[in-house]
C-alpha positions as CSV (number, residue, x, y, z in Angstrom):
1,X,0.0,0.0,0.0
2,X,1.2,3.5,-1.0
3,X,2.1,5.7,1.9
4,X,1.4,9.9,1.3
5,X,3.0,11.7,3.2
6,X,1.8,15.4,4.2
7,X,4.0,18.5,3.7
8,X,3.7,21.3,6.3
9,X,3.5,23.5,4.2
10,X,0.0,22.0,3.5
11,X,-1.1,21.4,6.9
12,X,-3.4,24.7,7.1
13,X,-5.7,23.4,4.5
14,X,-6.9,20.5,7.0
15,X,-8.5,22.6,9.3
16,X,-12.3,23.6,9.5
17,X,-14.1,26.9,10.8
18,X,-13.4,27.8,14.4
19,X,-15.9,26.6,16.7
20,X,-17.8,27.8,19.5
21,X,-16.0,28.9,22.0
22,X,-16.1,26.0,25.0
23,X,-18.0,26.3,28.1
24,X,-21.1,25.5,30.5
25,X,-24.2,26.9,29.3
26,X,-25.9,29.2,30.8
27,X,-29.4,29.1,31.0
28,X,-31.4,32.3,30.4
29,X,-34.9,30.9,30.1
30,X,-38.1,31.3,27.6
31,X,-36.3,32.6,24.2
32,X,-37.4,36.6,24.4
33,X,-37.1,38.1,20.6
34,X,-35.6,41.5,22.5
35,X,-32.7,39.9,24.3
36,X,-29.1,40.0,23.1
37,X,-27.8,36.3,23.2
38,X,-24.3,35.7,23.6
39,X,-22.9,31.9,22.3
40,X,-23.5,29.1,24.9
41,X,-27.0,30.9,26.3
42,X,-29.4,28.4,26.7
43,X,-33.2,29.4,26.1
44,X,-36.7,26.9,25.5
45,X,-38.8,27.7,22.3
46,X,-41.7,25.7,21.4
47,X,-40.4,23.1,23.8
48,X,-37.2,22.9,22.3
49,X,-33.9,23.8,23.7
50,X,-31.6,25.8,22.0
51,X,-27.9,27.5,22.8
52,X,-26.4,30.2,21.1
53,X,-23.6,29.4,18.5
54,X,-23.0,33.4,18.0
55,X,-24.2,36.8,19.9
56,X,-27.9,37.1,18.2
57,X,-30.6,39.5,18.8
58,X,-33.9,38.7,17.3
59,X,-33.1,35.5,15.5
60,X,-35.6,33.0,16.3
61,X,-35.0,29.6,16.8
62,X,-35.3,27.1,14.1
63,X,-39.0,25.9,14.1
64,X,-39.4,22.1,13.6
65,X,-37.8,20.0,12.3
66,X,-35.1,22.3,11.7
67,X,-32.2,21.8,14.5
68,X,-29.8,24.2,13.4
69,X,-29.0,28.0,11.9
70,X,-27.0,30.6,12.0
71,X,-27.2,31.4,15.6
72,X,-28.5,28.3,17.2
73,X,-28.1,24.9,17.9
74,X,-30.5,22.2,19.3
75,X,-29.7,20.6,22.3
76,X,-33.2,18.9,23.7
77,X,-36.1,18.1,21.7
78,X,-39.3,18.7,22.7
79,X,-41.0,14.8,24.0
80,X,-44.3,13.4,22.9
81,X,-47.4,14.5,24.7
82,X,-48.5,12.2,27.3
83,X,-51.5,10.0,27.7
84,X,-54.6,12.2,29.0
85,X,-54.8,11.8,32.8
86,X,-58.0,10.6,35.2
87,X,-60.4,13.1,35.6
88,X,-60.3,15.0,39.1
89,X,-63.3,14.0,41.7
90,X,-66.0,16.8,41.3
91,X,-66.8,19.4,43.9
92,X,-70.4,17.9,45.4
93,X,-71.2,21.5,46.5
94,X,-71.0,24.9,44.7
95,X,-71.4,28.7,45.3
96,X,-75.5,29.3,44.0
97,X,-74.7,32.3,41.2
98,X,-76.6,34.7,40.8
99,X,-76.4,36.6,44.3
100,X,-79.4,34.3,45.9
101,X,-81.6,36.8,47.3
102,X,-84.9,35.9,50.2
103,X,-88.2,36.4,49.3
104,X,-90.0,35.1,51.5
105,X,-89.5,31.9,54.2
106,X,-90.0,29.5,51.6
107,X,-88.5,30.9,48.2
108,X,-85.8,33.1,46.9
109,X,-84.2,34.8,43.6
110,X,-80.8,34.9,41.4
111,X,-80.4,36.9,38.6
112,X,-80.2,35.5,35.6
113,X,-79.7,37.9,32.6
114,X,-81.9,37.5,29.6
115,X,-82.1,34.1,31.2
116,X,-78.5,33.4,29.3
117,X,-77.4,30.6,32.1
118,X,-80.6,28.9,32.0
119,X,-80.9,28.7,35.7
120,X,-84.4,27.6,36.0
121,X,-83.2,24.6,33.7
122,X,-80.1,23.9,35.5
123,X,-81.8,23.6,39.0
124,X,-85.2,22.2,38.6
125,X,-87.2,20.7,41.5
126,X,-85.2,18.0,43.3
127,X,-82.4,19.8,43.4
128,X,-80.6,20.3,46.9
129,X,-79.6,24.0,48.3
130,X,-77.8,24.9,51.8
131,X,-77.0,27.8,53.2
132,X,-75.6,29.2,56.9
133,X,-78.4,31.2,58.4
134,X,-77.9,34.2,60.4
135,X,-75.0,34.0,63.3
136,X,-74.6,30.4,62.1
137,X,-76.2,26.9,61.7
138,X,-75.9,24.7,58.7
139,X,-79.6,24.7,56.6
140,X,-80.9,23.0,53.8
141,X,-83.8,23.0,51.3
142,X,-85.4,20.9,48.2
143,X,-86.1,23.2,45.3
144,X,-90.0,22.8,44.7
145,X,-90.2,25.1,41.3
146,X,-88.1,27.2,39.5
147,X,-89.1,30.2,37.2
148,X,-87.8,32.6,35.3
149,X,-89.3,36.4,34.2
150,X,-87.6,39.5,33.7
151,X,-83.8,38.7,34.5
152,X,-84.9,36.9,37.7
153,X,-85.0,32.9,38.6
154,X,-87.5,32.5,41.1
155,X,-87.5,29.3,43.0
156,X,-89.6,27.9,45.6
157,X,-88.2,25.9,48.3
158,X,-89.2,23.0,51.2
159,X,-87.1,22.5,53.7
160,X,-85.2,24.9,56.1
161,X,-86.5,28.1,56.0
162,X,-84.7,31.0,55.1
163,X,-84.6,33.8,57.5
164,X,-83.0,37.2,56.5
165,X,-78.5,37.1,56.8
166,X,-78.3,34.2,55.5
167,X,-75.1,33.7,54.0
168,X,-73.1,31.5,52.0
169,X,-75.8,29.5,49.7
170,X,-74.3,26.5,47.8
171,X,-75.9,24.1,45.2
172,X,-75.1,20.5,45.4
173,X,-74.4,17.9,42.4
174,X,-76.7,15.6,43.2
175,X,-80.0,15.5,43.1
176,X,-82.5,15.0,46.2
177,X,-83.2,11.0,46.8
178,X,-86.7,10.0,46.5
179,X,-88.7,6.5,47.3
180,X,-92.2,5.8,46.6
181,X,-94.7,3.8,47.8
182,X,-97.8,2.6,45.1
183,X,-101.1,2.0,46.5
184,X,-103.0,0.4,44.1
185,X,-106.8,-0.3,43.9
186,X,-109.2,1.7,46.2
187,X,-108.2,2.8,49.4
188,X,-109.3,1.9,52.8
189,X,-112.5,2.5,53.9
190,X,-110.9,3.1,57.2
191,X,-107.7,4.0,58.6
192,X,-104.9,1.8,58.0
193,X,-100.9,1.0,59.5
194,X,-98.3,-1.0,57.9
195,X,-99.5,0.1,54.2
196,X,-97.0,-0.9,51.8
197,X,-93.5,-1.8,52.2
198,X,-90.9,-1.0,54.5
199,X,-87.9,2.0,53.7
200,X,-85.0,1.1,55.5
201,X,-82.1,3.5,54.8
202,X,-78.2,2.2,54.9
203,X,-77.3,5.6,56.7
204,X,-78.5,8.5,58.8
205,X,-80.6,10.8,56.4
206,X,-82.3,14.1,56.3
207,X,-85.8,14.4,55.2
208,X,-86.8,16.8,53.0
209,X,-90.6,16.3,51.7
210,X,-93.5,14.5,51.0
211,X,-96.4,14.2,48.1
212,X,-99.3,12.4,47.6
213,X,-100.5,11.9,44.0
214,X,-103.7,9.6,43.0
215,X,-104.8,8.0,39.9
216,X,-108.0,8.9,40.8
217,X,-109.1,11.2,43.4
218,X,-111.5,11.2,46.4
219,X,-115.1,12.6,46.9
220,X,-116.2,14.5,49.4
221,X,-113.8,14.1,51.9
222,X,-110.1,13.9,51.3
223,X,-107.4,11.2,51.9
224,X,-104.5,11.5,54.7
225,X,-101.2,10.3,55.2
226,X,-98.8,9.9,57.6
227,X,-95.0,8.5,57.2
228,X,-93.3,7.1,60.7
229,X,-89.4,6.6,62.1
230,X,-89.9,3.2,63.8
231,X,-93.8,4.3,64.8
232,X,-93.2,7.6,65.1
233,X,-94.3,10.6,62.7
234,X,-92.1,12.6,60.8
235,X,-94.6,14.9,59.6
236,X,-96.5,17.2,61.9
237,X,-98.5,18.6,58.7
238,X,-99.9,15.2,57.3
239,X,-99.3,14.4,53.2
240,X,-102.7,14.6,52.0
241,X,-104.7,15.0,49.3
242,X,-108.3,17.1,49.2
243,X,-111.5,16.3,47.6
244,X,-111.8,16.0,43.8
245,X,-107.8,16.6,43.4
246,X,-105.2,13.8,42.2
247,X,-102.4,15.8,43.2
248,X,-101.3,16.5,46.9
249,X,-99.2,19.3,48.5
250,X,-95.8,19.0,49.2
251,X,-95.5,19.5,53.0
252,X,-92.3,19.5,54.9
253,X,-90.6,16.5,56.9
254,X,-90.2,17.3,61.0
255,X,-86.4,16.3,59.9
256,X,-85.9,19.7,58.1
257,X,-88.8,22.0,59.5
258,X,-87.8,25.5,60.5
259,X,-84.4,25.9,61.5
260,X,-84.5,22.4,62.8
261,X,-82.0,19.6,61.1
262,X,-82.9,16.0,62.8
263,X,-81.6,13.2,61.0
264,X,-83.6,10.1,60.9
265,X,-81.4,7.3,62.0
266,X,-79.6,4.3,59.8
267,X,-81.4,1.5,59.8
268,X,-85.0,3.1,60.6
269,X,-87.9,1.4,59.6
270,X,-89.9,4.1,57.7
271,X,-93.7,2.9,57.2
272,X,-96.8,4.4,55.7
273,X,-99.7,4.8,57.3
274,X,-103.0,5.8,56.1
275,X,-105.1,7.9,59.0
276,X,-108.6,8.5,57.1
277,X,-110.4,9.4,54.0
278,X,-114.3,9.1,52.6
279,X,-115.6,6.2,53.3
280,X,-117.3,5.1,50.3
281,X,-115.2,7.2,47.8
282,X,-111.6,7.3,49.1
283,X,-109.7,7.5,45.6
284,X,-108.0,4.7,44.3
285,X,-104.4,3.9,43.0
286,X,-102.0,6.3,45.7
287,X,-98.8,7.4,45.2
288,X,-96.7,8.9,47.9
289,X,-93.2,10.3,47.5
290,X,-90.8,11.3,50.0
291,X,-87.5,12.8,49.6
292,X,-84.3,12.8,51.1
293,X,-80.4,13.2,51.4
294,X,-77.8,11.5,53.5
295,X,-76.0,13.5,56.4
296,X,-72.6,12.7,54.8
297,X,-73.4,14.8,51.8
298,X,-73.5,17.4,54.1
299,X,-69.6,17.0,55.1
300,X,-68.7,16.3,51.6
301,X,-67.0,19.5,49.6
């Protein structure tokens, strides 16, 4: 094999450009279009990371793919996005918009303009309210109706009462619980315990409500109810249902009447009990609802 050997004089030729001058970086953050770079600053652009290869001013950063120009170099590319991550747990309660204003002991107001939020949609009956009332006390309410007229959402509620200072009104995620007892046929000629099945609740709840609704409704004289905690009521004012109607006023549960807030203990037996009606033309086919929430929603955020 031929050797070649390499004059001196030829040396010079061999060499490439100077280089960057050596050196740790120095880090100078989020590339700014207005700073003067000097070689070996470090910046991030698009999620790339660059270093200066000569003093720059203005001189972007190659976009990708590019790695390299005149002034920069690429050091770190920018990784892949990751997967999308679990949802976060959902607040249970939240501030009622609106600035909830009292009307009266059993109903209260938000604004709503041009009725843009739709809150009469977006909290229809069943839905659960609380509030601290004046000098403080926990209080909660069942939203009986919701309306809207003139930049104002009305609702009616059952429950708590709402006494003037309240403060602090919150909306909760869920929805009130409700059970149901069907009475079919005619009713009683006379009163009547034990109607129906039993309602035994896994854990300590509040009671809202109650309702009565028939498929067809009494004569005369109307039909009453009464619901019981191991024998004894929950409802000083009765669920019942007048003469000629089908449809029964809500009426509020001793649990949540007033300012009061008495839970009804896990593992109750709640029964049904029917006190009196006509005689000869009770009504037929009953219907009673009752509503409720646990006492650990309360604690819940």
């Amino acid at each position: 094999m031929q050797q070649r050997y390499v004059l001196r004089s030829e040396i010079g030729s061999l060499y490439g450009p100077q280089g960057v001058a050596g050196g740790a970086m120095a880090w100078k953050g989020d590339y700014d279009g207005g700073t003067t770079y000097q070689a070996n600053d470090a910046v991030i652009h698009d999620g790339r990371g660059f270093y200066a290869i000569a003093e720059t001013t203005g001189n972007t950063p190659p976009a990708y793919p590019a790695t390299t120009s005149a002034y920069w170099e690429l050091f770190a590319e920018k990784g892949i996005d990751g997967s999308d991550g679990v949802d976060g747990e959902k607040l249970l309660w939240d501030d009622m918009p609106g600035t909830p204003t009292r009307i009266s002991n059993t109903s209260f107001s938000i604004t709503d303009t041009g009725n843009a939020n739709l809150y009469d949609q977006r909290f229809p009956p069943g839905t659960i309210i609380s509030w601290e009332k004046y000098l403080g006390g926990w209080q909660a309410a069942k939203i009986v109706s919701a309306s809207y007229a003139s930049d104002t959402v009305t609702f009616v509620i059952v429950g708590n009462t709402i006494a003037a200072g309240f403060t602090d009104m919150k909306v909760c995620g869920w929805a009130a619980k409700e059970d149901l007892w069907i009475v079919p046929g005619m009713m009683p000629a006379a009163a009547q315990t034990g109607m129906g099945r039993q309602v035994i609740w896994p854990e300590d709840r509040y009671v809202f409500s109650a309702r009565v609704l028939y498929g067809t409704g009494p004569t005369t004289t109307g039909g009453v109810w009464d619901i019981n905690d191991d024998g004894s009521t929950i409802f000083t004012s009765k669920p019942s249902i007048s003469a000629g109607s089908t449809s029964g006023t809500e009426v509020v549960s001793d649990s949540l009447s007033g300012t009061n807030t008495t839970a009804v203990a896990a593992a109750s037996r709640i029964t049904l009990d029917y006190d009196s009606g006509h005689a000869t033309t009770p009504g037929a086919d009953a219907y009673i609802f009752i509503w409720s929430m646990p006492v650990s929603w309360r604690y819940r955020s």
